[in-house]
N, C-alpha and C positions, 0 to 999 in steps of 0.2 A: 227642879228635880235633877238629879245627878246621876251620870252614865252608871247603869250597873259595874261592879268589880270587877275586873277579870283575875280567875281564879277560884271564882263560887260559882256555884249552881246557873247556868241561863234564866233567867223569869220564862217560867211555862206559858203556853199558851196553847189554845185550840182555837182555830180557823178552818171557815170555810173555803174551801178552792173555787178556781174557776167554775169546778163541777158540782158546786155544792156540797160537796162530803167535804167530811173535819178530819184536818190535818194538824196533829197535837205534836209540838218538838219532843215529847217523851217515846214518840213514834219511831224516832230514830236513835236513843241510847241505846249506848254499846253495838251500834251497826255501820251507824254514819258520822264520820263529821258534818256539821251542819251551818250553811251561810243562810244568814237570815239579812236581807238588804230590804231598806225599807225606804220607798220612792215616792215622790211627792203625787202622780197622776200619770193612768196610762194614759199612752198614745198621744203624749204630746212629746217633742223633738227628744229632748235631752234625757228622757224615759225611756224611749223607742233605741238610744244608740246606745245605752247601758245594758236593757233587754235583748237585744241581738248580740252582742259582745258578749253574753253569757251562754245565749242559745248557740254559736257559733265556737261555744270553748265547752261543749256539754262532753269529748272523750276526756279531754285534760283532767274533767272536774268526776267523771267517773274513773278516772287512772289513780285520784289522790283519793277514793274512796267517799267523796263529798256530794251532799244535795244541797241545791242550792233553792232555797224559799223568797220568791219577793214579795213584798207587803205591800201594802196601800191602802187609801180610806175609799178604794173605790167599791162602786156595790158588783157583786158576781158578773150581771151583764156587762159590765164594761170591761171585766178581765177576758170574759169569753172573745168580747169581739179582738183583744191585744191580739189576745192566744192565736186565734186564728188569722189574725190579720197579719202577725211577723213570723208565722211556723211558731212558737216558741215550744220549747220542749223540756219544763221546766215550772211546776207549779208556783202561781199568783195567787195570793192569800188576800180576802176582805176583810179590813180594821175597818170597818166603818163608823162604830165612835169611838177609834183608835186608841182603845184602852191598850193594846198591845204595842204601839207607839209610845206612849205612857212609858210604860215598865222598861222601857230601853232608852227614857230619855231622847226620844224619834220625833218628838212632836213639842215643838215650842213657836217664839216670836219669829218670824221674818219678813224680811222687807221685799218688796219689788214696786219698783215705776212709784217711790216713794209713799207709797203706804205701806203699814206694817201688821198683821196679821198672823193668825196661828195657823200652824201648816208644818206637813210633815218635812222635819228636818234630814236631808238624803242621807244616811248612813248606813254600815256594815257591818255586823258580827259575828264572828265565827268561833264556832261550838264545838268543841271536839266530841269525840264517838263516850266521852265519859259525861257528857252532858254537861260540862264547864266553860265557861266562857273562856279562849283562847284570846282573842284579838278582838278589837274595834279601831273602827276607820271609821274618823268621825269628817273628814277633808275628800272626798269621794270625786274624784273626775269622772264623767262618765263614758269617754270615749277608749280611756285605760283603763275600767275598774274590773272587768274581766283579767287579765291579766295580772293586775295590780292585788287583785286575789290569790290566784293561781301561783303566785310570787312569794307571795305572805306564807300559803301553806307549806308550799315545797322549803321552806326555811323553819318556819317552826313545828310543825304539827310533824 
């Protein structure tokens, strides 16, 4: 499958939150720009210092007018415990069979400790307030990706 275009439409989507209510990206045309990051599994290391790095940059991302969405295949309970367990102050979305991963090219082969598997590929994209795909960051560090965002918009958007 191939990254959506930037310049068309974002692939919609309705997800539940941590709280169980559906959070649909049509929710924010014409209000917000919108980062949609989409991460392999809460509360394991390299998720936990992407997630703080966002909750820790939440005026920056309310100064550019931006909400920031993270995905995952995980189910509601295990966003609940993130939520709580880092402050986060910032809705976590369930893909649980990551059809919305699908539609953003989020989900394909990887490897680790030499086996290879399907699993959410870490990447980023950003929506502007017209509901169009601005940017993808498909090469994501996670200990700058907060900023490395905040970077992106204050340039383009």
């Amino acid at each position: 499958m191939s990254l959506p275009k930037i310049g068309n439409l974002a692939p919609a989507f309705s997800l539940l939150n941590q709280q169980g209510e559906k959070i649909s990206l049509k929710d924010f045309k014409g209000k917000n720009n919108v980062v949609v990051y989409f991460y392999p599994k809460a509360s394991t290391p390299g998720c936990t210092v992407q997630a703080c790095g966002i909750r820790d940059s939440a005026a920056a991302f309310k100064k550019l007018n931006t909400v920031v969405l993270g995905v995952s295949p995980d189910p509601i309970k295990r966003l609940q415990n993130f939520i709580s367990k880092q402050s986060l102050n910032f809705d976590l979305l369930s893909d649980e069979d990551h059809a919305t991963a699908n539609k953003y090219s989020a989900w394909g082969p990887k490897k680790f400790m030499g086996k290879e598997y399907d699993g959410i590929l870490r990447s980023t994209f950003i929506i502007g307030k017209d509901g169009r795909l601005k940017g993808i960051m498909d090469k994501v560090k996670t200990k700058s990706h907060h900023d490395d965002v905040i970077d992106w918009i204050k340039a383009n958007l």
